[in-house]
N, C-alpha and C positions, 0 to 999 in steps of 0.2 A: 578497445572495447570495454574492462572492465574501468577505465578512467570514466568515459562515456554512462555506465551505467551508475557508477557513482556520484556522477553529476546531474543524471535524473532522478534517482535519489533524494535529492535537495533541491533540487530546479522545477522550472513550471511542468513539466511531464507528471512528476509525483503529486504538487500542488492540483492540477486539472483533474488527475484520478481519485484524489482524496475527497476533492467536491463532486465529482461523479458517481459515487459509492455511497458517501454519506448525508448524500446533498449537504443544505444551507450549514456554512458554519461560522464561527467568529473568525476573526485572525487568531485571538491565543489557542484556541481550540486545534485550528491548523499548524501553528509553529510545534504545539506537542506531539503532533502527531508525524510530524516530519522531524524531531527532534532539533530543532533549531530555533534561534530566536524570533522575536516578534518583530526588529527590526529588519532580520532578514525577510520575513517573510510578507512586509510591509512593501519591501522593495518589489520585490516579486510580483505582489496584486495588483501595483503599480504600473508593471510592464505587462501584465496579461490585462487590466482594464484598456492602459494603450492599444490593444490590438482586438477588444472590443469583445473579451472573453468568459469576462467578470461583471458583475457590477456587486457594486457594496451597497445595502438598506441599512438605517439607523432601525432599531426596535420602538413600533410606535408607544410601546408599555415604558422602556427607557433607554431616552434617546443617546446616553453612552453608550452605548453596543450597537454593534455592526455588524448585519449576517453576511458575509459572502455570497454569491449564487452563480452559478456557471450560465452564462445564455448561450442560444442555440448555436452561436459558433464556438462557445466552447463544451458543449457538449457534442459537437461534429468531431472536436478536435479529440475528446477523450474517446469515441467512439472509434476513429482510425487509428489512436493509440494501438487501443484494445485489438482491433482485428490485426494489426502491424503484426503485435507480440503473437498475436496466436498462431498467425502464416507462420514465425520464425520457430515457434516454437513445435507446432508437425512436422517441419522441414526437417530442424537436429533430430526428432525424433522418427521421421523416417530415414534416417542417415545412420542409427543408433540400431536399426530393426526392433521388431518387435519385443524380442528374448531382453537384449539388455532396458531396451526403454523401459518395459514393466521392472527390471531389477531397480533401474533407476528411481523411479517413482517408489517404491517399494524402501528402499533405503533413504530416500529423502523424508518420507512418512516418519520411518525409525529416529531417522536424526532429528526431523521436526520436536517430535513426542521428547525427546532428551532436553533437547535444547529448553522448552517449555517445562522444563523439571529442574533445569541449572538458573536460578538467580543468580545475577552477581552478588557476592560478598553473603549469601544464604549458606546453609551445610545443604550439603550433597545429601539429595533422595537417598531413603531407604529401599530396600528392594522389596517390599511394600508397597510403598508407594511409586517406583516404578512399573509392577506389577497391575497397579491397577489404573495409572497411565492406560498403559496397552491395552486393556481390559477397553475401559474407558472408548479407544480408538477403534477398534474393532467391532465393537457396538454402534457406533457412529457409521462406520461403514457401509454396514449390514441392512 
């Protein structure tokens, strides 16, 4: 399972969602954001155009660039993604009951907010500025 999910990660599951959330984009625009190269990701658009999921447009401003676009079967596709993960995701969480699911959600929030406070190779937040993290989050909620 979590092989599996690391492979959508980097694989056309992640690719289809990142054009279905952000619509049209370059390829370098999508290898960044999948954190991987452009020849990977070269390959990729390659085998989702084969199955008629993609199409690539030149920029008629400059014809070196290239947007990305999901077409309607690949936006079917990212649409059953999406409903797939939500089914699995009420399932765990009606397996979970209600009491732990909200603690879960509740502590993934916490950890989110940290984790978005820890750069690598940065100093570690003051309590300060974790403080207003939360702050921050709680306002957002509200």
């Amino acid at each position: 399972m979590q092989q599996e999910m690391a492979k959508g990660a980097k694989g056309e599951p992640f690719a289809v969602q990142e054009l279905y959330r952000k619509g049209p984009l370059t390829p370098s625009q999508l290898a960044a954001s999948m954190k991987t190269t452009t020849g990977r990701v070269s390959a990729l658009l390659s085998a989702l155009e084969k199955k008629g999921q993609i199409t690539r447009e030149s920029d008629p401003d400059d014809r070196r660039v290239v947007h990305v676009n999901l077409t309607k079967a690949g936006r079917e596709r990212a649409e059953r993604q999406r409903e797939s993960m939500r089914e699995a995701i009420c399932w765990i969480f009606s397996q979970m009951g209600e009491r732990r699911a909200r603690e879960f959600v509740e502590l993934t929030e916490e950890f989110t907010t940290y984790m978005s406070l820890c750069m690598p190779g940065k100093p570690r937040p003051t309590p300060e500025e974790v403080a207003k993290a939360f702050s921050e989050n709680t306002q957002e909620v509200a």
